[in-house]
MARBA-3410 file (N, C-alpha, C, O; in Angstrom, 1 decimal):
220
-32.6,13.8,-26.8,-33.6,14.5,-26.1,-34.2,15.7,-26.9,-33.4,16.5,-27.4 ~ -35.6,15.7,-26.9,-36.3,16.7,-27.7,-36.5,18.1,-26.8,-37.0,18.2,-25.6 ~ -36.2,18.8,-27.3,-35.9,20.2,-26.0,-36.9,21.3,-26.2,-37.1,21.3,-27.4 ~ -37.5,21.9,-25.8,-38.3,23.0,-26.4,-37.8,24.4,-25.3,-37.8,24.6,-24.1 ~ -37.4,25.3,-26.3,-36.7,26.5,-25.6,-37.3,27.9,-25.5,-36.9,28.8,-26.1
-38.2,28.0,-24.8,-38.8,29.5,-24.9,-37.9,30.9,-24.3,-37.6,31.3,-23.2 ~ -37.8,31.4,-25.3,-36.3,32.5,-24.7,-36.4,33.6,-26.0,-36.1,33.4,-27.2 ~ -36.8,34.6,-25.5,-36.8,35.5,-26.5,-35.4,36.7,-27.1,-35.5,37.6,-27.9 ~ -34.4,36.2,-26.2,-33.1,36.9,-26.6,-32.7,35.9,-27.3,-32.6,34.7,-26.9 ~ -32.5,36.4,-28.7,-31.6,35.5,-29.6,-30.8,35.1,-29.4,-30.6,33.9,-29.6
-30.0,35.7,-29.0,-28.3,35.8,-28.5,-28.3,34.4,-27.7,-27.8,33.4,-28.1 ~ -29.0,34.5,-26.2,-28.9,33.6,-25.7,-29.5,32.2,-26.1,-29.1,31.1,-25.8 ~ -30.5,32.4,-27.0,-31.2,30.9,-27.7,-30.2,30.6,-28.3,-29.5,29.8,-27.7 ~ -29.7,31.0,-29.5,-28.4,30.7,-30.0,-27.4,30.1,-29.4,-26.7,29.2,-30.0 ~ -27.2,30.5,-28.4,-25.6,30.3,-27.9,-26.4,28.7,-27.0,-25.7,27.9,-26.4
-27.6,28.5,-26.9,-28.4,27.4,-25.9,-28.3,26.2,-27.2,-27.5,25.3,-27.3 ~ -29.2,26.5,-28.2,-29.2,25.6,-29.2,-27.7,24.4,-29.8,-27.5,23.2,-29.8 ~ -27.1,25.8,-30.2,-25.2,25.1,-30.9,-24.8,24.6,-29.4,-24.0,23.7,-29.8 ~ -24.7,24.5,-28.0,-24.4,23.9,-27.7,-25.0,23.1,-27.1,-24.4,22.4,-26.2 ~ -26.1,22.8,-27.2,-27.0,21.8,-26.8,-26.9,20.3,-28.0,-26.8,19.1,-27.9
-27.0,21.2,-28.9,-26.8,19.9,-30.1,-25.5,19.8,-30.3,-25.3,18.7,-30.9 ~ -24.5,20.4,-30.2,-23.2,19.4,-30.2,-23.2,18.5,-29.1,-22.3,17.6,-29.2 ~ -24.0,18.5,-28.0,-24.3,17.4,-27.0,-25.2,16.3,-27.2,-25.5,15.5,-26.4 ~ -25.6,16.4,-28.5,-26.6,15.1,-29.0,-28.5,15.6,-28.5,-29.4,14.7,-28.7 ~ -28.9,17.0,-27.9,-30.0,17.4,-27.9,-30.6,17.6,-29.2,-29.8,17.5,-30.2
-32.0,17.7,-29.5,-32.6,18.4,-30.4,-33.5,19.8,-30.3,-34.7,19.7,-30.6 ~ -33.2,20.5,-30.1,-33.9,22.0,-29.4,-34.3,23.0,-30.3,-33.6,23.8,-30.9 ~ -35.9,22.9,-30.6,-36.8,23.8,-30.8,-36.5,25.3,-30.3,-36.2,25.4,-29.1 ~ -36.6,26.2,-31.0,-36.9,27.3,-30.0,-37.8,28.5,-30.7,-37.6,29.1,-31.8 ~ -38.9,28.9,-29.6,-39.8,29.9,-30.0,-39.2,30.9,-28.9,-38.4,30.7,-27.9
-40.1,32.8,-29.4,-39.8,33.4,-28.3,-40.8,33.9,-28.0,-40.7,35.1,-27.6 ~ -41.8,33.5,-27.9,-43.2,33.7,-27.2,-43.9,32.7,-26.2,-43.6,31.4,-26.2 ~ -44.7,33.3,-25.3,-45.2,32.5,-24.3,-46.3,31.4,-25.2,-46.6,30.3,-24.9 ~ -46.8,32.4,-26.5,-47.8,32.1,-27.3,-47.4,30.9,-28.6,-48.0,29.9,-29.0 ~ -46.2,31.3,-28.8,-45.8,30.5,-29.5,-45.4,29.0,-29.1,-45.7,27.9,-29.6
-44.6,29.4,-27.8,-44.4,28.0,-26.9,-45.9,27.1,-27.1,-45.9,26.1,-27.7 ~ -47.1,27.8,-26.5,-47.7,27.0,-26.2,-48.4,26.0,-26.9,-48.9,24.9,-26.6 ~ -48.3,27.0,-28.8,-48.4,26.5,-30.3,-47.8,25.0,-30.5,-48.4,24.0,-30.9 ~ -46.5,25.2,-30.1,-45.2,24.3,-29.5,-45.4,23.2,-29.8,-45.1,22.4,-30.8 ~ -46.3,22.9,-28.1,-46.5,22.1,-27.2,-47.7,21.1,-27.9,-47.4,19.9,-27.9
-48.9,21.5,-28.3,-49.7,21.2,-29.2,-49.7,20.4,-30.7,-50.5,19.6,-31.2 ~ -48.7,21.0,-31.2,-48.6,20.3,-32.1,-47.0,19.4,-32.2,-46.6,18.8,-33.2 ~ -46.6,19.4,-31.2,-45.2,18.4,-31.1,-44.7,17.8,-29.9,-45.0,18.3,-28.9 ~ -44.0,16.7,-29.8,-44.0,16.1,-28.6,-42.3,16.1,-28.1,-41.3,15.7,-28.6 ~ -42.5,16.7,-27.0,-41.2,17.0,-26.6,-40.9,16.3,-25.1,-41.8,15.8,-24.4
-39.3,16.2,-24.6,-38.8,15.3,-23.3,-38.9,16.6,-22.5,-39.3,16.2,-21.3 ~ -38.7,17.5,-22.5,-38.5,18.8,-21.6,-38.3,19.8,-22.0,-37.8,19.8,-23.2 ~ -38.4,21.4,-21.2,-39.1,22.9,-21.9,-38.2,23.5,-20.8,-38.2,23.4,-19.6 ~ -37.2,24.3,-21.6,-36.6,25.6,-20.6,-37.1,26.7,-20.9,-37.3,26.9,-22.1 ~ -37.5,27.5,-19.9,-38.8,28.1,-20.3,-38.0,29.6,-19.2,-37.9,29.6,-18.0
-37.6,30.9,-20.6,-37.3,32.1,-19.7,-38.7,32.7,-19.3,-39.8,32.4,-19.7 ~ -38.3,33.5,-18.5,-39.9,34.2,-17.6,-40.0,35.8,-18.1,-41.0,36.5,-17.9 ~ -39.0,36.2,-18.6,-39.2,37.6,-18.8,-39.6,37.6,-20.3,-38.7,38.0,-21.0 ~ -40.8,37.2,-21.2,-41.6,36.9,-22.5,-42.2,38.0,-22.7,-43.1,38.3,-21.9 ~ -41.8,38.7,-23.9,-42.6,39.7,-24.6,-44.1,39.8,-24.9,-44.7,40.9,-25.3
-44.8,38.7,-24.6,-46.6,38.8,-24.5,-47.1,38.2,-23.3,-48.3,38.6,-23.1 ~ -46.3,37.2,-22.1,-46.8,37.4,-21.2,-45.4,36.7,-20.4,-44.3,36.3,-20.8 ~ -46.2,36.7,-19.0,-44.7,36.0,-17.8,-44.6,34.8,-18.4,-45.4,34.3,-19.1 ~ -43.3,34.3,-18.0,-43.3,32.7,-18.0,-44.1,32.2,-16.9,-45.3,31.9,-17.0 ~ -43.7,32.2,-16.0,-45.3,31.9,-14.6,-46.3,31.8,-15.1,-46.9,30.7,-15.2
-46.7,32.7,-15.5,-48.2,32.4,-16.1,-48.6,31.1,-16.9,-49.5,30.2,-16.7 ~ -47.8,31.3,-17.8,-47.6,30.4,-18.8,-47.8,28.8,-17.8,-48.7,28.0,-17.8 ~ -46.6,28.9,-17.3,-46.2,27.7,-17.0,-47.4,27.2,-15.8,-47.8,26.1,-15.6 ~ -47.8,28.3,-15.1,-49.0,27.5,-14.0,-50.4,27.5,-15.2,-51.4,26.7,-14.9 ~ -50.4,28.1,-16.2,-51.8,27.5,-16.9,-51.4,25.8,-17.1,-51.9,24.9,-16.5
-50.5,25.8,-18.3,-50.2,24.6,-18.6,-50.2,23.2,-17.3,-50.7,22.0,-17.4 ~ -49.6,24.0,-16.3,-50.1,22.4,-15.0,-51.1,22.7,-14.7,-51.5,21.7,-14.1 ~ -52.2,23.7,-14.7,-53.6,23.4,-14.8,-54.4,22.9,-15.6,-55.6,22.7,-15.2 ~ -54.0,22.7,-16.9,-54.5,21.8,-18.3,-53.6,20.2,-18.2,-53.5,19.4,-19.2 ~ -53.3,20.1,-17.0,-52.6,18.8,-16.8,-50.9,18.5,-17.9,-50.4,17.5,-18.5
-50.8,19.4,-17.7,-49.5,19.2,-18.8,-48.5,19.1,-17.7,-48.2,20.0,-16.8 ~ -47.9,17.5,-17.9,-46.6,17.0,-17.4,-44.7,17.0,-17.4,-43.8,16.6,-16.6 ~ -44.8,18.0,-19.1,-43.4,18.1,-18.9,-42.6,18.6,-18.2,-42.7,19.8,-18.1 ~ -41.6,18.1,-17.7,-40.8,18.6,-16.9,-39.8,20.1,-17.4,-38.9,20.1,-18.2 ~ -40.1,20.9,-16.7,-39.9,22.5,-16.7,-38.3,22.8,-16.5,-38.0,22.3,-15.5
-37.6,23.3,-16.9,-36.4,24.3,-16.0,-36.2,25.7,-16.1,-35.1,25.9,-16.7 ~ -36.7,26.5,-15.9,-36.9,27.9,-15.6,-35.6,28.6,-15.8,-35.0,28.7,-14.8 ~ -35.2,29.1,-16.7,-33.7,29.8,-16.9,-33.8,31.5,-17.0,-34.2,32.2,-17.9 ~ -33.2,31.8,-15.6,-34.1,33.3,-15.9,-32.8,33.8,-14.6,-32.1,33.3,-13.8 ~ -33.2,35.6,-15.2,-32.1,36.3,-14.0,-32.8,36.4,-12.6,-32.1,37.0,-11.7
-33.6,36.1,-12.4,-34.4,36.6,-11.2,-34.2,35.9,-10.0,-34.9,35.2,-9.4 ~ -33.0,36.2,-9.7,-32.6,35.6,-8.6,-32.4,35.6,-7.2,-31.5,35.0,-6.7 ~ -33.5,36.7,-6.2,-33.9,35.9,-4.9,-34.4,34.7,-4.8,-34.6,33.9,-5.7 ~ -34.4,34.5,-3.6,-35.0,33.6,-2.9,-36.9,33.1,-3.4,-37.5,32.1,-3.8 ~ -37.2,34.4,-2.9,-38.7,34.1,-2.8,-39.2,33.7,-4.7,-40.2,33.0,-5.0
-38.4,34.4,-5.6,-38.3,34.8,-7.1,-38.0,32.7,-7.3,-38.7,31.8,-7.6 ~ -37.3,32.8,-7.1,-36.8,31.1,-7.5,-38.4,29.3,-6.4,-38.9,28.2,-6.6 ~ -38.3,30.7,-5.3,-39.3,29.5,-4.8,-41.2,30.0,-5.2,-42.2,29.5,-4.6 ~ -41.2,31.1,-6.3,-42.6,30.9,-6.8,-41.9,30.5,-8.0,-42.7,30.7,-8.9 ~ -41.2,30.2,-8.5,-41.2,29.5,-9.9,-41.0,27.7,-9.7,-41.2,26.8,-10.4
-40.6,27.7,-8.7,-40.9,26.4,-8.3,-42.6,25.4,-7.7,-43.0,24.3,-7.9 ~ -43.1,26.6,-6.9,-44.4,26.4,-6.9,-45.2,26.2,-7.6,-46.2,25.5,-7.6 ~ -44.5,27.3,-8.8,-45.7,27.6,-9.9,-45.6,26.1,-10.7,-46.4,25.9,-11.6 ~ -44.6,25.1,-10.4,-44.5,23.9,-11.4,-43.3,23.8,-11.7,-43.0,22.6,-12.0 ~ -42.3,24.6,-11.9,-40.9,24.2,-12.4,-40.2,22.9,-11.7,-40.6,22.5,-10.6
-39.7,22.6,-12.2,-38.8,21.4,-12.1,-37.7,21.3,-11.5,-37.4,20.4,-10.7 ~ -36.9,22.4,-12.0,-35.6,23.0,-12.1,-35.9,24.6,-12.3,-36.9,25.2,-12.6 ~ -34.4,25.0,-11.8,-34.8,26.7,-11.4,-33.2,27.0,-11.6,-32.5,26.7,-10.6 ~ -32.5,27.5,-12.8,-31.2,27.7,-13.3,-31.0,29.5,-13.6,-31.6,30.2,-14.5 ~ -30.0,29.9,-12.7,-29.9,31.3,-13.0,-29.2,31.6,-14.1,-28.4,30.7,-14.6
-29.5,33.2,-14.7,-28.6,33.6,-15.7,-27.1,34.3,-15.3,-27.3,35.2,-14.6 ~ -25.9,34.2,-15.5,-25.4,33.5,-16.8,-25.4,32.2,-15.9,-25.9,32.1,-14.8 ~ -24.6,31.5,-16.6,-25.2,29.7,-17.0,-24.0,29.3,-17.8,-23.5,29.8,-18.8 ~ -23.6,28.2,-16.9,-22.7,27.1,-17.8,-23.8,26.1,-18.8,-24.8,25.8,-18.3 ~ -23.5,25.7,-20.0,-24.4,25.0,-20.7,-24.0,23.3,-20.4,-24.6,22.3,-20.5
-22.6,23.4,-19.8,-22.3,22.2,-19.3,-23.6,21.6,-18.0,-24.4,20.6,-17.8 ~ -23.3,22.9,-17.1,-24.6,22.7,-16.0,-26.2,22.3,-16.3,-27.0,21.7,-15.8 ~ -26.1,23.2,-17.8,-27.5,23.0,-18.0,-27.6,21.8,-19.0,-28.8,21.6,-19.1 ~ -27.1,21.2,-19.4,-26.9,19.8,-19.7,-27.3,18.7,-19.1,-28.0,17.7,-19.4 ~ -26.6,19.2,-18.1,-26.5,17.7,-16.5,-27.8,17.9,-15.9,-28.2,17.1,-15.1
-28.5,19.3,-16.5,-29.8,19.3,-15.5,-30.8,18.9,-16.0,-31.7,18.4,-15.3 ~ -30.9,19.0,-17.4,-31.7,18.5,-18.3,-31.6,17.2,-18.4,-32.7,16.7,-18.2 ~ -30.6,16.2,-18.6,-30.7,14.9,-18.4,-31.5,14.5,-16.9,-32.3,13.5,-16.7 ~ -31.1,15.2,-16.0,-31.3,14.5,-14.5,-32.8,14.9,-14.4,-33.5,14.4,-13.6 ~ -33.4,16.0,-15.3,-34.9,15.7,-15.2,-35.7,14.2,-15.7,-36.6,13.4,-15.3
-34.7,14.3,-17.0,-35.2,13.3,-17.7,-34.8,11.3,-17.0,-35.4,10.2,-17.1 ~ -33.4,11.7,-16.2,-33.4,10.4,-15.6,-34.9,10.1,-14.5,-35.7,9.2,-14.6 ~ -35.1,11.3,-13.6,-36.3,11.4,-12.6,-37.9,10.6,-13.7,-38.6,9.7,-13.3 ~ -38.2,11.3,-15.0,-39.3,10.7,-15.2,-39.2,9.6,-15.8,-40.2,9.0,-16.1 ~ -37.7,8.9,-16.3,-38.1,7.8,-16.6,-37.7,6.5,-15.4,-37.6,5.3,-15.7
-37.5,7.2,-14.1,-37.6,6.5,-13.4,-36.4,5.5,-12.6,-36.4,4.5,-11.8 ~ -35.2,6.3,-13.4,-34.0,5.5,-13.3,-33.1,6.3,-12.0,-33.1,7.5,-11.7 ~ -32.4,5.4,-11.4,-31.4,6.0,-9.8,-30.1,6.8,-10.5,-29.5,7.7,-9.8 ~ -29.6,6.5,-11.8,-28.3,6.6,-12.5,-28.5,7.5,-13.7,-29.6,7.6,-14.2 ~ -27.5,7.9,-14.1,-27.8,8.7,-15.3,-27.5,7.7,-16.6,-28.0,8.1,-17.7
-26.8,6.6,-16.4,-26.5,6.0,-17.4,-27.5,4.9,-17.8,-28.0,4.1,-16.9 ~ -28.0,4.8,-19.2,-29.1,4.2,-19.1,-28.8,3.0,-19.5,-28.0,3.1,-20.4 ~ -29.3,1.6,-19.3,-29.1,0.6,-19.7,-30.2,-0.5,-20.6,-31.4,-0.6,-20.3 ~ -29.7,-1.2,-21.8,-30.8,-2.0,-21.9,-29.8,-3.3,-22.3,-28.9,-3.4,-23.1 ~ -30.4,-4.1,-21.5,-29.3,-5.3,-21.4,-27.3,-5.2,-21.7,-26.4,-4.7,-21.0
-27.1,-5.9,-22.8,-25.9,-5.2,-22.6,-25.5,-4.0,-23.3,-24.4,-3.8,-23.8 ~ -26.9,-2.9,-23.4,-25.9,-2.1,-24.6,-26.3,-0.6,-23.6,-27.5,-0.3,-23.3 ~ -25.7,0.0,-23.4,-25.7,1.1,-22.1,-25.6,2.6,-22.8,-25.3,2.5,-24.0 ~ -25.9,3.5,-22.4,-25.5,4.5,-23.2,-25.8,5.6,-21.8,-26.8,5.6,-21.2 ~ -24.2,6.7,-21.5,-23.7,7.6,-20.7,-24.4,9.0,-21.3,-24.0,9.0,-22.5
-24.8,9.7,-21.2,-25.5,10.6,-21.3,-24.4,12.0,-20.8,-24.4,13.0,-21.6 ~ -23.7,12.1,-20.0,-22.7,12.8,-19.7,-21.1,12.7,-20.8,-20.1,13.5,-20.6 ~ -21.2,11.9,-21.6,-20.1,11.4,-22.5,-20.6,11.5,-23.6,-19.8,11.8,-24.5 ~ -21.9,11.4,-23.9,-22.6,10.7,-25.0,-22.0,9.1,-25.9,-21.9,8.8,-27.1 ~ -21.7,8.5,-25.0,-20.8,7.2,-25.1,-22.1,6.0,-25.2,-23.0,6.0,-24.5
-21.8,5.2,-26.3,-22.7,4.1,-26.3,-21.8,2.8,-26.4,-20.9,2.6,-27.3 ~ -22.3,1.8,-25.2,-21.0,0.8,-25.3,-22.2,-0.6,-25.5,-23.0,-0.9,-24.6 ~ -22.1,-1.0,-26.4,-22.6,-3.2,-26.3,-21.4,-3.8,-26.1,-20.3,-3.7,-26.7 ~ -21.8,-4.4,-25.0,-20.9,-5.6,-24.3,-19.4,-5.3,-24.0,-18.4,-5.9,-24.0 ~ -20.0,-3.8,-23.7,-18.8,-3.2,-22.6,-17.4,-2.3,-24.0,-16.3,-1.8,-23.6
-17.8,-2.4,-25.3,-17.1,-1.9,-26.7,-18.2,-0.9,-27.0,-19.4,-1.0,-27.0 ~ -17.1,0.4,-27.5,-17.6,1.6,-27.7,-18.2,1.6,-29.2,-17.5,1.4,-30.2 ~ -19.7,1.8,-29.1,-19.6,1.9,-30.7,-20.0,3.0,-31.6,-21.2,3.4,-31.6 ~ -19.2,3.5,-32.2,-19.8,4.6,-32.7,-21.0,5.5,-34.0,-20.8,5.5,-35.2 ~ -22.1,6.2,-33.0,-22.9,6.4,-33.8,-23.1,7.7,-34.0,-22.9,8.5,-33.1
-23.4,8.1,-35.1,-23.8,10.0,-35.5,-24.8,10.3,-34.6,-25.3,9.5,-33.8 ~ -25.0,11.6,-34.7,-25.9,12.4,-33.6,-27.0,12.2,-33.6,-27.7,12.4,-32.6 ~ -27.7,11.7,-35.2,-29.1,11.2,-35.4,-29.1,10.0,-34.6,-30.1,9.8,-33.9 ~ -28.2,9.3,-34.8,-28.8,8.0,-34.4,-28.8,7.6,-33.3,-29.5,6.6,-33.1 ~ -27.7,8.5,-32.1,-27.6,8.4,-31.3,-28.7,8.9,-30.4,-28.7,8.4,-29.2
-29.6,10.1,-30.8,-31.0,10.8,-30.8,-31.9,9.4,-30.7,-32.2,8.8,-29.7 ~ -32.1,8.9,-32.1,-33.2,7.8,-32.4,-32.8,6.4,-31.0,-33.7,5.7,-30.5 ~ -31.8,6.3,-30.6,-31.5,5.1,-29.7,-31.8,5.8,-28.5,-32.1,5.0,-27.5 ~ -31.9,7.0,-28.2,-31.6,7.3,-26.6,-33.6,7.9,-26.8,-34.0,8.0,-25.7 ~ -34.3,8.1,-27.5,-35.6,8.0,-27.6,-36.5,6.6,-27.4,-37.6,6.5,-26.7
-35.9,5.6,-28.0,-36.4,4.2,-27.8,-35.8,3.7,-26.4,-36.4,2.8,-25.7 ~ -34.5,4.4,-26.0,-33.9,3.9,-24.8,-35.2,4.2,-23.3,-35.4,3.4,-22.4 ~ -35.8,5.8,-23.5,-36.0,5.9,-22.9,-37.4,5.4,-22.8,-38.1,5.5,-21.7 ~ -37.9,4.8,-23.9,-39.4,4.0,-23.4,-39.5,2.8,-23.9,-40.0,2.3,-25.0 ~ -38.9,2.2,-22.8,-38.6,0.7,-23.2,-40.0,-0.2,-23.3,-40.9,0.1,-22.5
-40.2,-1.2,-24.1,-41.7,-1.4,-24.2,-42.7,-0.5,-25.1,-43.8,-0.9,-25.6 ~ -42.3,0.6,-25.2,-43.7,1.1,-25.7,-43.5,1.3,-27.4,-42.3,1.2,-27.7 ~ -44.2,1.5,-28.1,-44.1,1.7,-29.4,-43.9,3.2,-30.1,-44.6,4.0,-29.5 ~ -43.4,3.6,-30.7,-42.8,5.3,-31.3,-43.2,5.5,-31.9,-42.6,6.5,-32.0 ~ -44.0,5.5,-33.0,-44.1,6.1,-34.7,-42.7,7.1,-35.0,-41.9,7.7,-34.4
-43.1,6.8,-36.4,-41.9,7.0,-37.0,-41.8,9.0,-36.9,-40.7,9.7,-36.8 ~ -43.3,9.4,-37.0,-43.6,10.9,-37.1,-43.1,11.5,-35.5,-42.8,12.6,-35.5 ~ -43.0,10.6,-34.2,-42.2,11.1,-33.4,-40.9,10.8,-33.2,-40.1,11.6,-32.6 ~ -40.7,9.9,-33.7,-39.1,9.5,-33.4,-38.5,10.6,-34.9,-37.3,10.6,-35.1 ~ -39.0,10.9,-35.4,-38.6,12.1,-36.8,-38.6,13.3,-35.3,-37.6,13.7,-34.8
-39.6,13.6,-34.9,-39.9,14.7,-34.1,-38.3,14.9,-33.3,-37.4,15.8,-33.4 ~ -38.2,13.6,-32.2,-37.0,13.7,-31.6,-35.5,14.3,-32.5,-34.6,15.1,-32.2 ~ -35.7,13.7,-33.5,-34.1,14.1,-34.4,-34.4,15.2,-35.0,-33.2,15.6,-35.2 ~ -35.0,15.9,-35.3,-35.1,17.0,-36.4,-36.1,18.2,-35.9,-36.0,19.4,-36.3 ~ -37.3,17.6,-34.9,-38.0,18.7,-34.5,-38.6,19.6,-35.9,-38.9,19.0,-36.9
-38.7,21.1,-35.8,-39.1,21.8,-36.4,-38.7,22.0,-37.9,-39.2,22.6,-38.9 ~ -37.4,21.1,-37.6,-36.7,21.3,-39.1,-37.3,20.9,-40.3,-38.2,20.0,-40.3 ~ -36.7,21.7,-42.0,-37.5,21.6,-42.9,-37.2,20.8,-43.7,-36.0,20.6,-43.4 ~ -37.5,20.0,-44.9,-36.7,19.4,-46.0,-35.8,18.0,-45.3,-34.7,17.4,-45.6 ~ -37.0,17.8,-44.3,-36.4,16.0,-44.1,-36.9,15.3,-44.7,-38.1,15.4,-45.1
-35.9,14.1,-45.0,-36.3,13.2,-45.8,-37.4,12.3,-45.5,-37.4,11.9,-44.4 ~ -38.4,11.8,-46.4,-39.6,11.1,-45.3,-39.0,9.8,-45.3,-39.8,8.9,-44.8 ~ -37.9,9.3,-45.6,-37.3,8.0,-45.3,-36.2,7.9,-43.9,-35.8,7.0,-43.3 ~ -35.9,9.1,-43.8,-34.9,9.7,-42.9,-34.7,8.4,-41.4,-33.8,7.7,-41.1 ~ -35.5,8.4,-41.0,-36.1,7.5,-39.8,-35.2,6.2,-40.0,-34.2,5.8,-39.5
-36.4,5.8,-41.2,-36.0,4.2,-42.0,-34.1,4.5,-41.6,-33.5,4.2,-40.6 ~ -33.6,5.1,-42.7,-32.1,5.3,-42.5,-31.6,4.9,-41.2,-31.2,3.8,-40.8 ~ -31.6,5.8,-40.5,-31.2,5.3,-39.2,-31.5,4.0,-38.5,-30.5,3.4,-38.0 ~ -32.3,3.5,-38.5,-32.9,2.5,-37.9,-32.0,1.4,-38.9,-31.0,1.0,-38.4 ~ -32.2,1.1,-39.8,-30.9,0.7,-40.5,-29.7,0.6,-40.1,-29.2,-0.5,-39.8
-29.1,1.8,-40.0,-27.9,1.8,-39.7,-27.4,1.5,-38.1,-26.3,1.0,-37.9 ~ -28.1,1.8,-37.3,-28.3,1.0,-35.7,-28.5,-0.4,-36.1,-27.8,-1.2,-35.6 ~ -29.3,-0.9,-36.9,-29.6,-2.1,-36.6,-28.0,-3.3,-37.2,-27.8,-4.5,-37.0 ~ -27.2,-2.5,-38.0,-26.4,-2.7,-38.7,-24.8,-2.5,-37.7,-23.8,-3.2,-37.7 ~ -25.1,-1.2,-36.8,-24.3,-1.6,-36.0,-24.1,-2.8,-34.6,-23.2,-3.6,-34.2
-26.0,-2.3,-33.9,-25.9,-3.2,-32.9,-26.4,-4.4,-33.0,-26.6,-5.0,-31.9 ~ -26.8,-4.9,-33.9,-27.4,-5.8,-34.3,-29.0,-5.9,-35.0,-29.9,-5.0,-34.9 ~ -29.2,-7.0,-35.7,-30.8,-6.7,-36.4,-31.8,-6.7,-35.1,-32.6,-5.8,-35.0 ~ -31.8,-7.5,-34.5,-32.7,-7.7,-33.4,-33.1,-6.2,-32.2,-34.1,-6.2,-31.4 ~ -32.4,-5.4,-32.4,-31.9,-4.2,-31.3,-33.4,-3.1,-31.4,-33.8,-2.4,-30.5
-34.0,-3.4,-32.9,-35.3,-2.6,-32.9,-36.2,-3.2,-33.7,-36.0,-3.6,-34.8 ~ -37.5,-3.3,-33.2,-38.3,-4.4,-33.6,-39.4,-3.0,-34.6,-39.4,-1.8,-34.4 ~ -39.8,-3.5,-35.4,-41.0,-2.8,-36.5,-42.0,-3.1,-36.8,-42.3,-3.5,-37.9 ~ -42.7,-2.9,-35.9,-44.4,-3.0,-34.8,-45.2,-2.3,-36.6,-45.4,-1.1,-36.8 ~ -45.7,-3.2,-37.4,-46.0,-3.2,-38.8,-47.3,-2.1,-38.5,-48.1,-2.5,-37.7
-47.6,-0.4,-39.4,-48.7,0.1,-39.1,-48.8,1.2,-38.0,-49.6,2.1,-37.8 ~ -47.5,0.9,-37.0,-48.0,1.8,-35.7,-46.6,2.2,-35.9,-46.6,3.4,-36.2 ~ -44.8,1.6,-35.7,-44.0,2.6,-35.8,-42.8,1.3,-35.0,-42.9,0.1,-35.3 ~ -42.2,1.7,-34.4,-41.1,1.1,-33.7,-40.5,0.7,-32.1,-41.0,1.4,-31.3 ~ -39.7,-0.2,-31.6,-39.4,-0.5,-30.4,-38.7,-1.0,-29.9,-38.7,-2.1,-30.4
-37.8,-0.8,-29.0,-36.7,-1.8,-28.9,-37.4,-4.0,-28.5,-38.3,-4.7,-28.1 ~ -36.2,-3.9,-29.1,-36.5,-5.4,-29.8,-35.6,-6.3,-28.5,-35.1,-5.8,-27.5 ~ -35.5,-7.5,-28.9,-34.5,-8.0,-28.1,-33.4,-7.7,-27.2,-32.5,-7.2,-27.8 ~ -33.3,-7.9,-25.6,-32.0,-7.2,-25.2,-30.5,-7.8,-25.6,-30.1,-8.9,-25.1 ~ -29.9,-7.2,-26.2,-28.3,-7.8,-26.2,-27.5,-8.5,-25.7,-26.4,-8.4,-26.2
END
C-alpha cells in the first residue's frame, strides 16, 4: 500500500515510516499542507494520514478543499486534538478515520488496511484471488493453502495488482507503489519483480497487457 504522510514533526514521521515499511507499506512523507497537495498531483497513492496542526495551513482546510476538487482518497486524520466535537469536524470535514496522538502503529496499521479493505469493496481483510490469498495483518501469502515466500517489493507489487483485479497498472505506477518518491531506481526494477512472482507463483499469475503495463492473469 502506497501511503502518503503529511506530518511535520520529524520525530513522529520517522518513527511512522520504519514501522510502516517493515509492515510491507510504502510511505511518502511531506511536512506541508502545500507540499502534500504537490504530492497528490503528481503521484498516485491508496491512502493519506494527514496531521492537522501544519506549519502553512490546518489540515481541515486542506483536507475539505481536496473533497471539494472531488478528491477520493481515503483520509485518517492523526492528530492530538482530542474532544469530541475536534474529532467529529474532522470527520465531517472528509476523514475517514480519526486516530489520536500517541498511537500504537500496530493500531494504525489495522486502520489503514481496513480503509483500504472498505474501497476495494471486500467484507474481510484477507484478500483473495483464486487460490492464492494474501493476510494483510501477517503479511502472509499462501497458493493452495502453502506459504510462499516473497520480499517486501514483491509482496508491494502483488498486493497492488491484488487490489485491482481486472484493471491494467503501468509499470510507472506499480514503480510508484514500491518505491514512491525514492531515487536511483532501477528502470527495470518492476520487470525484476514481476519475474520473480511469476517464478514463484507461477507464469500465468500476471499477464503483460503489451504498451499500457500489467494485470493479474489467470486465477490459480
Amino acid at each position: 500500500m502506497h501511503v502518503l504522510l503529511i506530518e511535520d514533526d520529524s520525530l513522529i514521521a520517522d518513527g511512522i515510516m520504519t514501522g510502516l515499511s517493515v509492515q510491507g507499506f510504502t510511505v511518502d512523507h511531506v511536512k506541508t499542507a502545500a507540499a502534500g497537495a504537490q504530492a497528490l498531483s503528481v503521484a498516485s497513492f491508496d491512502a493519506m494520514i494527514l496531521d492537522l496542526g501544519l506549519p502553512d495551513e490546518d489540515g481541515l482546510s486542506l483536507l475539505n478543499r481536496l473533497r471539494q476538487q472531488g478528491e477520493s482518497l481515503p483520509v485518517l486524520i492523526l492528530s492530538a486534538r482530542d474532544s469530541v466535537n475536534q474529532r467529529v469536524s474532522g470527520l465531517q470535514a472528509g476523514a475517514d478515520d480519526y486516530l489520536l496522538k500517541p498511537f500504537d502503529l500496530r493500531e494504525l496499521a489495522a486502520r489503514l488496511h481496513t480503509l483500504q479493505r472498505r474501497m476495494s469493496g471486500r467484507a474481510v481483510n484477507i484478500m483473495e484471488y483464486g487460490a492464492l490469498t494474501y493476510d494483510p495483518a501477517s503479511c502472509e501469502v499462501k497458493l493452495q493453502g502453502e506459504t510462499v515466500k516473497l520480499s517486501r517489493r514483491e509482496q508491494a507489487l502483488l498486493v497492488s495488482l491484488m487490489q485491482n483485479p481486472g484493471h491494467i497498472l503501468s509499470a510507472e505506477q506499480l514503480q510508484d507503489s514500491l518505491y514512491g518518491f525514492s531515487d536511483g531506481v532501477e528502470s527495470n526494477a518492476v520487470n525484476v519483480h514481476i519475474h520473480n512472482l511469476r517464478r514463484k507463483l507461477g507464469n500465468s499469475i500476471i499477464e503483460t497487457v503489451r504498451g499500457l503495463g500489467f494485470r493479474l492473469g489467470n486465477k490459480p
